[in-house]
C-alpha positions as CSV (number, residue, x, y, z in Angstrom):
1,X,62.6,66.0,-39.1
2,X,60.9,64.5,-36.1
3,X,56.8,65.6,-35.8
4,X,54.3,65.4,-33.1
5,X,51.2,64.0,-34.6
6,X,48.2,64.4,-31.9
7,X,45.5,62.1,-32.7
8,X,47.7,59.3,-33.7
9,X,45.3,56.9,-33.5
10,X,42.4,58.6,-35.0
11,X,41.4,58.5,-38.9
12,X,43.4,61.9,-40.3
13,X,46.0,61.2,-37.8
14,X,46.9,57.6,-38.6
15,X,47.2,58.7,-42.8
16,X,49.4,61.6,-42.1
17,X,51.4,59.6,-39.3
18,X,51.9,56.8,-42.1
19,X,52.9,59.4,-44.8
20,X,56.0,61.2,-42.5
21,X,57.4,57.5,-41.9
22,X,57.1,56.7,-45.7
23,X,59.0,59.2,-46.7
24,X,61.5,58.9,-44.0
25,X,60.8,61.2,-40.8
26,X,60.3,60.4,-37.3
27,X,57.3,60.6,-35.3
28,X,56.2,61.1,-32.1
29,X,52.1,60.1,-31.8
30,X,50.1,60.8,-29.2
31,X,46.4,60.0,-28.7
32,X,43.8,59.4,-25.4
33,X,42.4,56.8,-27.0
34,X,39.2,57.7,-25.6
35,X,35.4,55.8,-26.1
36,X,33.8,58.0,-28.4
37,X,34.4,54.9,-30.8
38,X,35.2,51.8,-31.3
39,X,39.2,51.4,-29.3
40,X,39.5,48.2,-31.3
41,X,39.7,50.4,-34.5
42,X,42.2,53.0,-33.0
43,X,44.5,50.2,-31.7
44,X,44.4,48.6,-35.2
45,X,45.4,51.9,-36.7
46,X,48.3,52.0,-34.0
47,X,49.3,48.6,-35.0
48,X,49.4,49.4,-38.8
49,X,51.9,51.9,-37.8
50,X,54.2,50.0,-35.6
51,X,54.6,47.9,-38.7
52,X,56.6,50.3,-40.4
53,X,59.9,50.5,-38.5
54,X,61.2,51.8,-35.6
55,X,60.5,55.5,-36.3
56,X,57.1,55.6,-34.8
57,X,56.9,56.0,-31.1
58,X,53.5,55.7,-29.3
59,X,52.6,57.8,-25.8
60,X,49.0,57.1,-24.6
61,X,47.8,60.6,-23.1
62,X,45.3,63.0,-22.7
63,X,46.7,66.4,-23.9
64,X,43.8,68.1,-22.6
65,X,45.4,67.9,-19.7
66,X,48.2,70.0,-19.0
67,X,50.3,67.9,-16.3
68,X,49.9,64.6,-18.0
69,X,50.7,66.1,-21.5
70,X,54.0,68.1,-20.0
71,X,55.0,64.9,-18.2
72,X,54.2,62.7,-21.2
73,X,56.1,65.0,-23.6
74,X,59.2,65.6,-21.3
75,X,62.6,64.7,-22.9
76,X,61.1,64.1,-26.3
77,X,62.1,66.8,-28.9
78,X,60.3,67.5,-32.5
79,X,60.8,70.1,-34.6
80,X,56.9,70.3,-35.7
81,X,53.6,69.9,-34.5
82,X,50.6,68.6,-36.3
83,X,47.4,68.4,-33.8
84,X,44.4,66.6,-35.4
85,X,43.4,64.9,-32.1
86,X,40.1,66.4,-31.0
87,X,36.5,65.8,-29.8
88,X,35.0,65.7,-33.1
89,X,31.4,65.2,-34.2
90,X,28.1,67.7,-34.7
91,X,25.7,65.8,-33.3
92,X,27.7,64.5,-30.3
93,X,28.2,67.9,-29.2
94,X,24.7,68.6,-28.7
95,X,25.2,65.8,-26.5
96,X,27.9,65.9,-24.7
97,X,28.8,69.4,-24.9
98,X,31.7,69.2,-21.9
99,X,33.6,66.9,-23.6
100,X,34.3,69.5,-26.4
101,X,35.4,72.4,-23.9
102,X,37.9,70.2,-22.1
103,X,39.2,68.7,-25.6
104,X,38.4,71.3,-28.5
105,X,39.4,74.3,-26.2
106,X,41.4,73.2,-22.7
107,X,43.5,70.9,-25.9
108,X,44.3,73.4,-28.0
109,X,45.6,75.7,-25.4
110,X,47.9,73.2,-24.7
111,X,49.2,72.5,-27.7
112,X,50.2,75.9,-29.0
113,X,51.4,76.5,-25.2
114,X,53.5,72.7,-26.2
115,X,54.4,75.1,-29.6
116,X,55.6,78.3,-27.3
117,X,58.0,76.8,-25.1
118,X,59.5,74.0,-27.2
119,X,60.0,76.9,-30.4
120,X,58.8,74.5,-32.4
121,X,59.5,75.7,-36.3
122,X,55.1,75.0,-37.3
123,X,52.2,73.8,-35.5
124,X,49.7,72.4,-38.6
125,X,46.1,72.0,-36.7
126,X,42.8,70.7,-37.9
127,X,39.8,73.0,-37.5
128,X,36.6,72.4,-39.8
129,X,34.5,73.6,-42.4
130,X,31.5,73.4,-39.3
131,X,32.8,76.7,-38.4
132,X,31.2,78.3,-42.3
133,X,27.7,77.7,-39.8
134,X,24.7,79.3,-41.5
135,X,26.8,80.9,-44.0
136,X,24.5,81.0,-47.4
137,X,27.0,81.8,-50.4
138,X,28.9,79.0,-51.5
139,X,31.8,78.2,-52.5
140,X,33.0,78.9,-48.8
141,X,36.4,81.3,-48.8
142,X,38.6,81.4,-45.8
143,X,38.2,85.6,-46.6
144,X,34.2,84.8,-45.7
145,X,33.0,86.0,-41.9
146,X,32.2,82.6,-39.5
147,X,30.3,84.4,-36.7
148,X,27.5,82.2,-36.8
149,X,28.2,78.6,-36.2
150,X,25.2,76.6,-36.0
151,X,27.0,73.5,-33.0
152,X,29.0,73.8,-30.2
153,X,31.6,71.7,-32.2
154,X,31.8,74.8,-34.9
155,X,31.8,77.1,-31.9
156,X,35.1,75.7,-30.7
157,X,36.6,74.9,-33.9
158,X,36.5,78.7,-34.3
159,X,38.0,79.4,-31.0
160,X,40.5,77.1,-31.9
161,X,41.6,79.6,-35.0
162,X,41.0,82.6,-32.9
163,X,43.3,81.1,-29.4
164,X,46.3,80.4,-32.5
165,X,46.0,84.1,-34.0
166,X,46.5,85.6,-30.8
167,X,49.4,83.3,-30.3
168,X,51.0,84.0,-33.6
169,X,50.7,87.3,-33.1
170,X,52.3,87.5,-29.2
171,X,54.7,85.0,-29.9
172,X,55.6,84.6,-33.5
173,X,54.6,81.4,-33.8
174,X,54.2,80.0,-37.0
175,X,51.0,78.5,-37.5
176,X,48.5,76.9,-40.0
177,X,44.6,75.9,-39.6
178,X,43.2,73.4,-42.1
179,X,39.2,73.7,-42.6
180,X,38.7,70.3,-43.9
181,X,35.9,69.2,-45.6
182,X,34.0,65.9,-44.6
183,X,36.9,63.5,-45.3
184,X,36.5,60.0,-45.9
185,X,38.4,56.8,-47.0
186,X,39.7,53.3,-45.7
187,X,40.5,53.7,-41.7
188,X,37.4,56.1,-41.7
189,X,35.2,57.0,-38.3
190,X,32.5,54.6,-37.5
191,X,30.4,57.5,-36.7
192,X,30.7,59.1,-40.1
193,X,27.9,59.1,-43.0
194,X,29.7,56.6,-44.9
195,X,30.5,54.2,-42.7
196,X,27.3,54.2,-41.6
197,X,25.4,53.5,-44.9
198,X,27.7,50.5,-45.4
199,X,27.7,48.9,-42.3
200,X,23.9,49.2,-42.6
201,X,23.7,47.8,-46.3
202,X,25.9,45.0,-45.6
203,X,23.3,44.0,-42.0
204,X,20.6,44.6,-44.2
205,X,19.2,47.5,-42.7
206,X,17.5,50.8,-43.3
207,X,19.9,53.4,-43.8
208,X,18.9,56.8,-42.1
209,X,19.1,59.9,-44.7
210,X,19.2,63.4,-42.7
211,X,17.4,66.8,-44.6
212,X,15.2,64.6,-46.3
213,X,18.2,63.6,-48.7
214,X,18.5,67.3,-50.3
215,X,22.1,67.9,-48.5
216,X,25.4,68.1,-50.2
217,X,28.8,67.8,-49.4
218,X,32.2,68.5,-50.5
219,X,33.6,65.0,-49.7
220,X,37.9,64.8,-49.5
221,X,39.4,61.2,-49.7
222,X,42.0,60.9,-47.3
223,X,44.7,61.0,-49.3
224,X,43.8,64.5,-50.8
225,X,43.6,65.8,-46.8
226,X,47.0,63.8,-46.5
227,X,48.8,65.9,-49.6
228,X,47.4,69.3,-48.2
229,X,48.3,68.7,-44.5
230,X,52.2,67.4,-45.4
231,X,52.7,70.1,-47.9
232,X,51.3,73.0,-45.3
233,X,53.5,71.3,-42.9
234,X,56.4,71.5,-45.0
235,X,56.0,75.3,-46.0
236,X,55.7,77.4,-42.8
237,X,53.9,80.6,-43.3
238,X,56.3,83.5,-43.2
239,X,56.5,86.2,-40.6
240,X,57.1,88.8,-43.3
241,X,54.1,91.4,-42.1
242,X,52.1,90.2,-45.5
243,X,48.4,89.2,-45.1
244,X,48.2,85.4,-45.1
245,X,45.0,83.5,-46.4
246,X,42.5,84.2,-43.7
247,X,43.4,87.6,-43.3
248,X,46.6,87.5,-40.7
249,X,49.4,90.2,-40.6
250,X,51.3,87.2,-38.2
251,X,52.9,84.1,-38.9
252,X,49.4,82.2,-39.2
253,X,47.1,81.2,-41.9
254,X,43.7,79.6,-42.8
255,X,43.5,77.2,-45.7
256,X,40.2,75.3,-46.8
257,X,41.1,71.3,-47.7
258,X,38.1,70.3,-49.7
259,X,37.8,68.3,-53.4
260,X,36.7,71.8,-54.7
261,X,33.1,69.9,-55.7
262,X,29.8,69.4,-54.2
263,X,28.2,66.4,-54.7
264,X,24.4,65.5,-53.9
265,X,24.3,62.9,-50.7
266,X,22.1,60.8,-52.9
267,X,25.1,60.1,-55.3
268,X,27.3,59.0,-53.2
269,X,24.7,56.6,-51.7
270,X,23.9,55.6,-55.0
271,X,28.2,54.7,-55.2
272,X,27.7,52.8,-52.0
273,X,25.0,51.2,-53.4
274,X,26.8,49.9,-55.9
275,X,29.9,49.4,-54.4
276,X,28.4,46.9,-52.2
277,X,26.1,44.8,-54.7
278,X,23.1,45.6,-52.7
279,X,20.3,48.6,-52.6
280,X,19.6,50.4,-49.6
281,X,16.4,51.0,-48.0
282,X,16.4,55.1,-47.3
283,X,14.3,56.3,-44.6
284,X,14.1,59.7,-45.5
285,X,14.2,62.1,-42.1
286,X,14.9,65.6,-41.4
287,X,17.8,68.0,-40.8
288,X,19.3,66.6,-37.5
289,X,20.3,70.1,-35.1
290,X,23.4,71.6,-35.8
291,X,24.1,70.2,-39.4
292,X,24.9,72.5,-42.4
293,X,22.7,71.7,-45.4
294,X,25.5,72.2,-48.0
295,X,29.0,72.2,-47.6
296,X,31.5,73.5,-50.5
297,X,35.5,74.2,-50.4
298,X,36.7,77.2,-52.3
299,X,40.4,75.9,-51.8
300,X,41.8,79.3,-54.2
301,X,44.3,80.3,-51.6
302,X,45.9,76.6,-50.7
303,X,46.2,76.1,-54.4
304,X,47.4,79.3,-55.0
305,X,50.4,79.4,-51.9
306,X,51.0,75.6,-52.2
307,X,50.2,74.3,-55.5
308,X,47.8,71.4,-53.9
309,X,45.0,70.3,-56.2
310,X,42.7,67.1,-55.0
311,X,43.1,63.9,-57.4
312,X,40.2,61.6,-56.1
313,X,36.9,62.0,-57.0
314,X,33.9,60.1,-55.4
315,X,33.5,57.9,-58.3
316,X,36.8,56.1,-57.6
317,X,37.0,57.0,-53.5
318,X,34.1,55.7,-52.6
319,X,34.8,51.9,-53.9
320,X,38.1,52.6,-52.2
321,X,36.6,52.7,-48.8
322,X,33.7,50.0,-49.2
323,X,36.5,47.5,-50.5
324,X,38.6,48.0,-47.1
325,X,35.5,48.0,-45.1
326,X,35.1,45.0,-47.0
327,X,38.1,43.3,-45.6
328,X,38.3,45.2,-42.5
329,X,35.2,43.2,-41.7
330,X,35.8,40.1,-43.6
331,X,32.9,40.4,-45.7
332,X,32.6,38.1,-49.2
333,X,33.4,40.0,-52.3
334,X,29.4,39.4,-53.1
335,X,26.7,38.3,-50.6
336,X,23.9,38.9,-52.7
């Protein structure tokens, strides 16, 4: 089986790229390798990859647009489609809210247009649990209403699962959306909570703790998001007229890829804490616009259909990413 991974070069997209070769298919990555963070990182991730044989091809391209990503993909052939590459980021939307029509939106047309015309057999595509908004009862279920996301970056996630339902339904193509839940682990985003605490232990500086600490979060180690994405990939939904998770008649299905827990932010600072041999200094500040106090994955339907359960908790994931930040950044075992 041949797949076309989009964000190749980006956190989720790099694990799940590295998984397929492992276990012997071929794939096709694609990735803008845009600014939004360090490139160094990205290219590192693209190298890791490259060392595993000659089953990963590269094409550097922006498939928010249409004639570069139709040019780029012409004479390749895959069978299946997983698109993770996206502008992602709450805050940055408030930002730098242009960036996420062209990518979010403009993207994701394209690649289930890509889907349409090749007949590819599944298109597997990230959406977010940013698009639960202002929703109050937790655990979130994909069967809950999302009509009330609280950042642009929600807003278009949403879209996202609306654009592929219409598609599924017009066109039969089979389709899956994955709602993860703030995923961490070694190869992690720069701009991410995580990463951010530890780079600021290890300078020695303050580290800045949104909603005044009282937040929590359903955190996923990467290779819990890996196991759900691969075995949605591998299991197309049906186009049998049944209603699918999410509540589709059409090929096309919503699954929630969380650990199923939500832990208190000040836990898994603590775990950082520890995990680097140094306290951190919290300055305590309030809820930043658009973020969701507490996040929590009701994962019933992907454990139902698929069988997936997650295996790492934060205890043993956290130490797991501070150790490769560790040596990412050639930092001693202990400093302090």
């Amino acid at each position: 089986m041949r797949v076309l991974v989009t964000g190749a070069a980006g956190f989720i997209g790099f694990h799940v790229s590295r998984h397929l070769l492992a276990r012997g298919n071929t794939v096709l990555g694609i990735d803008s390798l845009n600014d939004y963070y360090d490139i160094a990182l990205k290219q590192a991730r693209l190298a890791e990859l490259g060392k595993l044989g000659g089953r990963f091809a590269f094409k550097q391209v922006d498939f928010s647009n249409h004639v570069a990503l139709e040019a780029a993909l012409d004479g390749e052939d895959f069978d299946r489609i997983v698109h993770l590459g996206a502008q992602a980021g709450v805050r940055y939307s408030i930002e730098n809210p242009r960036a996420y029509l062209q990518a979010n939106l403009a993207g994701h047309l394209n690649m289930i247009e890509i889907g349409r015309n090749r007949r590819v057999e599944h298109l597997v595509y990230a959406s977010s649990s940013s698009v639960y908004g202002g929703n109050d009862a937790l655990p979130f279920r994909v069967e809950d209403r999302v009509d009330h996301p609280l950042s642009l970056y929600a807003a278009t996630k949403k879209a996202d699962e609306l654009m592929s339902e219409t598609y599924a339904h017009l066109y039969r193509i089979p389709q899956t959306g994955l709602r993860f839940f703030t995923v961490y682990g070694p190869w992690g985003r720069p701009d991410m909570a995580m990463w951010l605490f530890t780079k600021a232990i290890f300078d020695g500086q303050p580290i800045k703790v949104f909603g005044e600490g009282r937040m929590r979060r359903d955190f996923t180690y990467i290779d819990d998001i890996v196991a759900g994405v691969v075995a949605c990939l591998d299991n197309p939904p049906a186009d049998d007229g049944v209603v699918k998770a999410g509540g589709s008649i059409s090929p096309h299905r919503i699954y929630n890829i969380g650990n199923n827990r939500s832990e208190d932010l000040g836990e898994m600072i603590a775990l950082i804490e520890q995990a680097c041999g140094r306290p951190a200094e919290r300055r305590m500040l309030p809820m930043q616009p658009g973020d969701v106090r507490d996040t929590f994955a009701d994962i019933g339907a992907i454990q139902r259909d698929l069988g997936y359960e997650p295996r790492t908790s934060i205890v043993d994931g956290v130490p797991l990413f501070v150790n490769w930040y560790r040596e990412y950044h050639g930092l001693a075992t202990r400093s302090w």
